[in-house]
C-alpha positions as semicolon CSV with decimal commas, in nm:
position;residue;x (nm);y (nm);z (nm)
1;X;8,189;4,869;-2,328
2;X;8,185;4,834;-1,993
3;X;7,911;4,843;-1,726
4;X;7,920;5,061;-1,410
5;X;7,872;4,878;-1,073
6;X;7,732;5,089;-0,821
7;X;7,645;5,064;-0,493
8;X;7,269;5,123;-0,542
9;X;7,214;4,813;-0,814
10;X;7,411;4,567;-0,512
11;X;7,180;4,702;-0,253
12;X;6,887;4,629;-0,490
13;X;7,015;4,273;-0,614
14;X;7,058;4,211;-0,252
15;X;6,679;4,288;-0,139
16;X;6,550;4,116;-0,466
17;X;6,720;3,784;-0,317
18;X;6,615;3,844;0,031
19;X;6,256;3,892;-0,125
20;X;6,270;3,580;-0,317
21;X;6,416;3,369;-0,066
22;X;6,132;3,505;0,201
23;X;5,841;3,390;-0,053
24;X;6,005;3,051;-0,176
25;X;6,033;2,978;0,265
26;X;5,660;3,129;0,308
27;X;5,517;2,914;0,015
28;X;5,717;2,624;0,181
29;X;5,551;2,681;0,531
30;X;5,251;2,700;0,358
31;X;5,265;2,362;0,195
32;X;5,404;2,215;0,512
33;X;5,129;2,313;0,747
34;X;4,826;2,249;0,432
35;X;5,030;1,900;0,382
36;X;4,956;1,999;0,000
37;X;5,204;2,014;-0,315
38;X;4,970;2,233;-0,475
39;X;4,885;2,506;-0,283
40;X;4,792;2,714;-0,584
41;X;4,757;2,605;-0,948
42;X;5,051;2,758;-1,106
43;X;5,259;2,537;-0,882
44;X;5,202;2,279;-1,146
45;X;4,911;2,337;-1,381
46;X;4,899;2,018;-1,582
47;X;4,843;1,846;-1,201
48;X;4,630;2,071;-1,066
49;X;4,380;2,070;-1,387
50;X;4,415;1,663;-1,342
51;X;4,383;1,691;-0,962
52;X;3,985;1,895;-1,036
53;X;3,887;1,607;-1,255
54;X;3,968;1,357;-0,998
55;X;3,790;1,550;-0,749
56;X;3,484;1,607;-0,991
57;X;3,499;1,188;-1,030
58;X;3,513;1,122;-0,660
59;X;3,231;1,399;-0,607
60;X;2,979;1,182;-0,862
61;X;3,119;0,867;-0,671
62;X;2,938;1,010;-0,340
63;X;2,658;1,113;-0,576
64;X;2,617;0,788;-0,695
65;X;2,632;0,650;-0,319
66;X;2,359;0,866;-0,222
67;X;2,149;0,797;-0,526
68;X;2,201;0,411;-0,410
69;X;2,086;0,485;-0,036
70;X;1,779;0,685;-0,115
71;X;1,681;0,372;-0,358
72;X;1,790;0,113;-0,133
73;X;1,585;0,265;0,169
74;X;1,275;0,216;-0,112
75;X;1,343;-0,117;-0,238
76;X;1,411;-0,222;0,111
77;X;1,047;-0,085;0,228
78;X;0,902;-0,229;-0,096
79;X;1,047;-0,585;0,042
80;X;0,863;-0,547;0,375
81;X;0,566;-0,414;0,220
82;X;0,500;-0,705;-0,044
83;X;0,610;-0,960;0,234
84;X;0,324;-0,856;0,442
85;X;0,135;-0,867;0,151
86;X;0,208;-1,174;0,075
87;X;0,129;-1,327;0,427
88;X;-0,230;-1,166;0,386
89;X;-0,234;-1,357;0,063
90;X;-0,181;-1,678;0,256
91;X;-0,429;-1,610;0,487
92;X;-0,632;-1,568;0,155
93;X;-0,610;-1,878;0,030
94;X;-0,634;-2,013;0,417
95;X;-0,979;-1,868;0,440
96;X;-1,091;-1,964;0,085
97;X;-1,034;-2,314;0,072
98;X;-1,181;-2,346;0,454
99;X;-1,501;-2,172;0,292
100;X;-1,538;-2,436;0,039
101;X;-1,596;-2,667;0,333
102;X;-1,995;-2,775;0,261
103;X;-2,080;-2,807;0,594
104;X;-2,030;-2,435;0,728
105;X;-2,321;-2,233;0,811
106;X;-2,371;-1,840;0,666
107;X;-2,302;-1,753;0,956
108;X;-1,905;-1,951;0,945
109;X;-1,926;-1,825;0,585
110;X;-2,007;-1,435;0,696
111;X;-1,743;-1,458;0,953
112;X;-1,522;-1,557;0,693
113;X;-1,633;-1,269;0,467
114;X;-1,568;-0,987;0,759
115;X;-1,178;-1,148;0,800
116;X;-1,154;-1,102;0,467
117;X;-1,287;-0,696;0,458
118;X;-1,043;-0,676;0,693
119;X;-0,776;-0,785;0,496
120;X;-0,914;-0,637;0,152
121;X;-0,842;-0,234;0,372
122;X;-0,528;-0,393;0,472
123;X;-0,407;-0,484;0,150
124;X;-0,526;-0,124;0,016
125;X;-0,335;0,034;0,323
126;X;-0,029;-0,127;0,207
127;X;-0,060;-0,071;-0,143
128;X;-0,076;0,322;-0,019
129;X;0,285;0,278;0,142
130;X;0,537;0,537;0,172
131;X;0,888;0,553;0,191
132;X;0,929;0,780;0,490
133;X;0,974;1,148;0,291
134;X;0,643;1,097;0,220
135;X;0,637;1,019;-0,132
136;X;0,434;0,688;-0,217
137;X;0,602;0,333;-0,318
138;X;0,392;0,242;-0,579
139;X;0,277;0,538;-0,753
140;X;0,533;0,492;-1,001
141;X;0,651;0,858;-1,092
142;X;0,316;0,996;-0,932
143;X;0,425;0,934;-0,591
144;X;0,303;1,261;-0,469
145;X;-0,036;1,153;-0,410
146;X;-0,211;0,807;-0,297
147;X;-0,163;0,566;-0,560
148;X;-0,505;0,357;-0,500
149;X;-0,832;0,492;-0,354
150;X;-1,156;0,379;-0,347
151;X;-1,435;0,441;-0,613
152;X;-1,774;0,305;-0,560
153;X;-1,771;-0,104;-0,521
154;X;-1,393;-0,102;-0,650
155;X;-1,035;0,013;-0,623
156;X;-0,848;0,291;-0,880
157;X;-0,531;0,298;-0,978
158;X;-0,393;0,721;-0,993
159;X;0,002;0,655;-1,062
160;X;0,154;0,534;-1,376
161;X;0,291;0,258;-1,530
162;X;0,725;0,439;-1,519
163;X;0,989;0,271;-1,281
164;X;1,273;0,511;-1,243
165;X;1,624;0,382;-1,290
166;X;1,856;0,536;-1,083
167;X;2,241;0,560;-1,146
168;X;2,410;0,409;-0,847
169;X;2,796;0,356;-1,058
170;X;2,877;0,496;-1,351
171;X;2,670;0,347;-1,665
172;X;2,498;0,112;-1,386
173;X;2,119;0,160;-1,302
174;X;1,915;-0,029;-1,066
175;X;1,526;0,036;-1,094
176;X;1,319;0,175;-0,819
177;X;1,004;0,044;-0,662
178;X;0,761;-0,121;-0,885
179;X;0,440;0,080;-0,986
180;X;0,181;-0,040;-0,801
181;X;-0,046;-0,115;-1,135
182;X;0,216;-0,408;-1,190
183;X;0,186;-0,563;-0,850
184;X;-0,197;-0,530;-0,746
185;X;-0,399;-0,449;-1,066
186;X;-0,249;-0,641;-1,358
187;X;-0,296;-0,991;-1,248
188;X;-0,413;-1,250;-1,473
189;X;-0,726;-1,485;-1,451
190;X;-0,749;-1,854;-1,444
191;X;-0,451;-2,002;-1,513
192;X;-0,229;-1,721;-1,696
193;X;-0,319;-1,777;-2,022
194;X;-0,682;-1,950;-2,008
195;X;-1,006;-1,875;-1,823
196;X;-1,303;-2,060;-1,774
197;X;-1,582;-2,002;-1,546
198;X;-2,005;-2,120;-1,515
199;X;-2,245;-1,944;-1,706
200;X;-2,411;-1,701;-1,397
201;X;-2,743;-1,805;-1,476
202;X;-2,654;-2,188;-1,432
203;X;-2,965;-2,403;-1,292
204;X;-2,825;-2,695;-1,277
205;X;-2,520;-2,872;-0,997
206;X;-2,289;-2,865;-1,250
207;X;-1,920;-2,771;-1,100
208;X;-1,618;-2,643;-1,294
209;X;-1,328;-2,780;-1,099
210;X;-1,007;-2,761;-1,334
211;X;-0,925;-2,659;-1,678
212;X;-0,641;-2,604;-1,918
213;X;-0,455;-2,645;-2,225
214;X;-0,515;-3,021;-2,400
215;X;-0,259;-3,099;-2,652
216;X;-0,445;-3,374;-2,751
217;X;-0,717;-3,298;-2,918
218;X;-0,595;-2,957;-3,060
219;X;-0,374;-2,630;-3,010
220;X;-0,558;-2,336;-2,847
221;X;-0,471;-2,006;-2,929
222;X;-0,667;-1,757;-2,727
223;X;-0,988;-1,844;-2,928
224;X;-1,341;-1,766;-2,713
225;X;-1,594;-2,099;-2,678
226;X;-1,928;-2,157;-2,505
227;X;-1,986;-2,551;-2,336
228;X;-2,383;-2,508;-2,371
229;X;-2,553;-2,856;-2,182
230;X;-2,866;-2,947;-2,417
231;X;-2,956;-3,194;-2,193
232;X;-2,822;-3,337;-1,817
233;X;-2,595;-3,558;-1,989
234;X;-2,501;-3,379;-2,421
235;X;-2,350;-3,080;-2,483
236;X;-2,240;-2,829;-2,789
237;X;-1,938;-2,615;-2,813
238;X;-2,027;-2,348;-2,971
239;X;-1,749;-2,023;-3,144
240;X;-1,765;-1,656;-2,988
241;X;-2,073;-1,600;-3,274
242;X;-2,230;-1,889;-3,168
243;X;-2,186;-2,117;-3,415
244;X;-2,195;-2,497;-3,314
245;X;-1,856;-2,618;-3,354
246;X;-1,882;-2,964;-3,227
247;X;-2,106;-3,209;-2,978
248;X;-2,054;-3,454;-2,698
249;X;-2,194;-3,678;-2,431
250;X;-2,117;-3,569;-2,071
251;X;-2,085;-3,796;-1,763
252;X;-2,027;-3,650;-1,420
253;X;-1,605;-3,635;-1,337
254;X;-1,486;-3,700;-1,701
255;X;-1,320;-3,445;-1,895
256;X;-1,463;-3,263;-2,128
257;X;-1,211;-3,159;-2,429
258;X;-1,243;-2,963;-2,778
259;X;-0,971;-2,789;-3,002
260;X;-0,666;-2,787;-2,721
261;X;-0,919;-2,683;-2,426
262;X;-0,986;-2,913;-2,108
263;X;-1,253;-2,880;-1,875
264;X;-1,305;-3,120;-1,576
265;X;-1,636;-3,081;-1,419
266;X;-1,840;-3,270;-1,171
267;X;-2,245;-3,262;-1,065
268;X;-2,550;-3,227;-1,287
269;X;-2,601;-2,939;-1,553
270;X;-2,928;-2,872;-1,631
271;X;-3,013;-2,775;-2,021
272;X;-2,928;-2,414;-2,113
273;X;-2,665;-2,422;-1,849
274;X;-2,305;-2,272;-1,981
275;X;-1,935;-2,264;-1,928
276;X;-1,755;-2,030;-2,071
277;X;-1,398;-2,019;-2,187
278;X;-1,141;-1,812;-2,333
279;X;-0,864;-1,615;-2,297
280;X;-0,693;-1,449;-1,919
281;X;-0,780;-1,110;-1,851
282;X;-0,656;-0,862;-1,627
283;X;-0,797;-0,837;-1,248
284;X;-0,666;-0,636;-0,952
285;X;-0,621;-0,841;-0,599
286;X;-0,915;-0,620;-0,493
287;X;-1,195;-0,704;-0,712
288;X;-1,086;-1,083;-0,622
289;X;-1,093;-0,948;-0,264
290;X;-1,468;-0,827;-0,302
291;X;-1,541;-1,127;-0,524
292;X;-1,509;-1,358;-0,220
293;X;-1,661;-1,187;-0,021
294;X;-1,993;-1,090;-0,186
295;X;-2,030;-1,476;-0,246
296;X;-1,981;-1,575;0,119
297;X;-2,212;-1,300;0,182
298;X;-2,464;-1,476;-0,003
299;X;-2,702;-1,725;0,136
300;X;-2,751;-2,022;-0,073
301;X;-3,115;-2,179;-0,067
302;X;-3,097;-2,491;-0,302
303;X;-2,853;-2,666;-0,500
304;X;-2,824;-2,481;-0,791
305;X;-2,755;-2,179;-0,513
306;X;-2,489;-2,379;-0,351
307;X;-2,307;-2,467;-0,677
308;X;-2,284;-2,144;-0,775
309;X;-2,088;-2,065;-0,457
310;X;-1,890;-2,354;-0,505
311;X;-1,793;-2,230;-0,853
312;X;-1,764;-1,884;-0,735
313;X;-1,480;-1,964;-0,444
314;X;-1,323;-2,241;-0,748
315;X;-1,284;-1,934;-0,952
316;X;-1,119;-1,718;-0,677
317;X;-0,880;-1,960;-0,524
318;X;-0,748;-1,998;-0,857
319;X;-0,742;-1,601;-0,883
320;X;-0,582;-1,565;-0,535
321;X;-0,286;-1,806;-0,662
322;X;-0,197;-1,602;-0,958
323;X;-0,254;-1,239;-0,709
324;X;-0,002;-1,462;-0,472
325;X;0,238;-1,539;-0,740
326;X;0,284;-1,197;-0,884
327;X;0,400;-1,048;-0,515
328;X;0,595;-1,302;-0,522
329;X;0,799;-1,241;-0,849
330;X;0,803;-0,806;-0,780
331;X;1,011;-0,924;-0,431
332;X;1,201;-1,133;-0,662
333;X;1,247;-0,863;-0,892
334;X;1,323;-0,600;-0,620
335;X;1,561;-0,847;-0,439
336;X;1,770;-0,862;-0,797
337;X;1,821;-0,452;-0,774
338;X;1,932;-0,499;-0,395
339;X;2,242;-0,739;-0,520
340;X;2,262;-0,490;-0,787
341;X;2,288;-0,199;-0,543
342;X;2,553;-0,404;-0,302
343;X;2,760;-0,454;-0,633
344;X;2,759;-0,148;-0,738
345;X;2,860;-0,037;-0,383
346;X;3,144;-0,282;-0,413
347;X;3,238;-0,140;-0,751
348;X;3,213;0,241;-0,654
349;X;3,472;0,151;-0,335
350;X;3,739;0,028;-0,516
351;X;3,699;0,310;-0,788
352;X;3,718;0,571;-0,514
353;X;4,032;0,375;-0,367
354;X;4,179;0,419;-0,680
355;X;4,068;0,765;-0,802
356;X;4,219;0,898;-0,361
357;X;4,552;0,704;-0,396
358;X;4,614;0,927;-0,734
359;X;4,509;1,234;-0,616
360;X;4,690;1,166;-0,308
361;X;5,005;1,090;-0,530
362;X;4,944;1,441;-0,717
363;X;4,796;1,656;-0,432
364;X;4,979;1,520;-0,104
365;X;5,358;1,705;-0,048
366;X;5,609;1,475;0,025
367;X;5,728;1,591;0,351
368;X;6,098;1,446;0,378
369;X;6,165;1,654;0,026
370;X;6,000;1,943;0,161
371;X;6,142;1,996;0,452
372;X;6,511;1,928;0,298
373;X;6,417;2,243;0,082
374;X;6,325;2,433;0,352
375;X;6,612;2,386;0,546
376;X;6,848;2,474;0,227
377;X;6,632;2,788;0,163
378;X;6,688;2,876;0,471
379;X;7,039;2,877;0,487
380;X;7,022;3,076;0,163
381;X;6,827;3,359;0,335
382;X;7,065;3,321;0,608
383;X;7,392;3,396;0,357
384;X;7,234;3,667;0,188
385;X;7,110;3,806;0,480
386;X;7,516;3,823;0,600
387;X;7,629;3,945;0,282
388;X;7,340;4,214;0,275
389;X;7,521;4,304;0,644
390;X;7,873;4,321;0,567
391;X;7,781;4,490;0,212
392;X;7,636;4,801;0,440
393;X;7,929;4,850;0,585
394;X;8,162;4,880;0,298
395;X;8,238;5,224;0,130
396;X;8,498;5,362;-0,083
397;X;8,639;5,596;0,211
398;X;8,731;5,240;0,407
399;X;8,903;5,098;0,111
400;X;9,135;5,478;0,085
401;X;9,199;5,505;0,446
């Protein structure tokens, strides 16, 4: 069998390699002025399907860096916010133990009492921060609205008690602002674990000027007890149903101690006078706040008056420690996610240096190889553009004459 060459199947073999050599130059122009190896994904499918999950991975790297700005620009208000706090909480403590001075006036004492207004809307101002889009530090995940307002003699809490974690790497999370319940309204009495404080109806001198845990004459475990003075210089400690648990003699400075509890007072009780003890509670920084100042604002007549001031500023300088302590441990706490957030930073550079350089190695055309190819297709259109010439101008009629 044999098969018939004609001059119509040359002329079309021709023009098919012409064609073919055109497209393989245009896709080769097109890769040299993109500076791309894959201009479209047939060019190599297995890269280009690898080369959209890199990009996906480098797009959630910038997602992750602008998770770690937004949260960073909220911790790092947060820091300012609770450092100003915490110098108004000096100035506190300043003001209280200058009010326990015996020989100020009610006037010095009042004076003292309008600083410290001043300081209580200050404190409730910055409680009520924002973080510049408007939505409020502390309101934990209600940060749409004010976090703390006012309600009658005291101050509310509206957020809740959720701190976001935000991904700012992959499988790392850092944890937004505090909620504002944690820093200003959950602070414990006395001394963390223990509270003691005079009976309010106290007619007597006697002062309550330290107390905690004593090992030695017992273990207490959160139990409730009542120091009732029979006389100036005897007392009973009586259980939270008022059951007499044991007696003692009293003399002005010594301690007075029972089942793990120490009390140290000072002055003259009179009978029926109390002290009560038992476990911390929870107080916010502003009822401590308007503590202090209603008892400044009072005006002492007698002794008895005077020691209940006394006890009264006691019991709020040791409440204005504890308020002081806990700003002091959320900046600690929000100064641990900001070296979380600059390692994570750290961690998403090198993983984007890494995740570029192989895409680059996938993606990027290697110009030196391309443009050898171009030149050699060229040529090739060149030849078969000659033979398509001389081709034309061959016919049997030549060949015969």
């Amino acid at each position: 069998m044999s098969n018939r060459i004609s001059t119509g199947m040359m002329y079309s073999q021709s023009v098919v390699t012409m064609l073919a050599k055109q497209s393989k130059l245009a896709h080769l122009q097109e890769q040299l002025s993109s500076g791309q190896r894959l201009v479209t994904a047939k060019d190599d499918p297995v890269a280009a399907g690898t080369a959209v999950g890199l990009d996906r991975a480098v797009a959630q790297l910038a997602q992750f860096g602008s998770n770690a700005n937004n949260v960073q620009n909220r911790l790092g208000l947060q820091e300012n916010a609770l450092a100003q706090a915490g110098d108004l909480m000096t100035r506190v403590s300043e003001l209280t133990i200058e009010a326990n001075n015996a020989s100020l006036t009610t006037d010095d004492r009042k004076a003292i009492a309008s600083e410290l207004q001043a300081i209580h809307d200050q404190m409730l101002s910055m409680a009520n921060s924002t973080d510049g889009n408007g939505r409020y530090l502390f309101g934990g995940t209600v940060d749409g609205t004010a976090p703390f307002s006012k309600s009658g003699s005291g101050v509310v809490y509206n957020g809740d008690q959720t701190q976001r974690q935000v991904e700012v790497a992959a499988d790392t999370y850092v944890s937004d602002a505090l909620p504002g319940s944690e820093i200003f309204m959950r602070i414990r009495t006395g001394d963390g674990t223990m509270d003691a404080h005079a009976g309010a109806g106290n007619t007597g001198t006697a002062l309550l000027l330290d107390f905690g845990r004593d090992p030695t004459s017992g273990t207490y475990a959160g139990e409730s007890y009542t120091v009732q003075f029979t006389a100036a210089d005897a007392y009973d400690v009586l259980d939270a149903n008022g059951n007499v648990l044991s007696s003692g003699t009293y003399k002005a400075g010594d301690d007075i101690s029972f089942n793990g509890v120490r009390l140290r007072v000072d002055g003259t009780p009179a009978a029926g006078d109390t002290l009560q003890v038992g476990p911390s509670q929870n107080k916010d920084v502003f009822s401590t706040l308007t503590d202090l100042i209603d008892a400044l604002n009072t005006d002492p007549a007698n002794d008895a008056d005077r020691a209940q001031l006394q006890n009264a500023l006691q019991t709020s300088m040791r409440d204005v420690k504890l308020a002081s302590a806990k700003m002091i441990d959320a900046r600690a706490s929000g100064g641990a996610q900001l070296a979380a957030i600059d390692n994570a930073a750290e961690l998403r550079a090198s993983n984007e240096v890494t995740l570029k350089t192989t895409l680059s190695s996938i993606r990027d055309l290697d110009y030196a190889e391309a443009i050898g190819q171009y030149q050699l297709e060229t040529a090739a259109l060149q030849a078969a553009q000659t033979v398509f010439k001389q081709m034309q101008s061959m016919s049997l009629f030549q060949m015969m004459g």
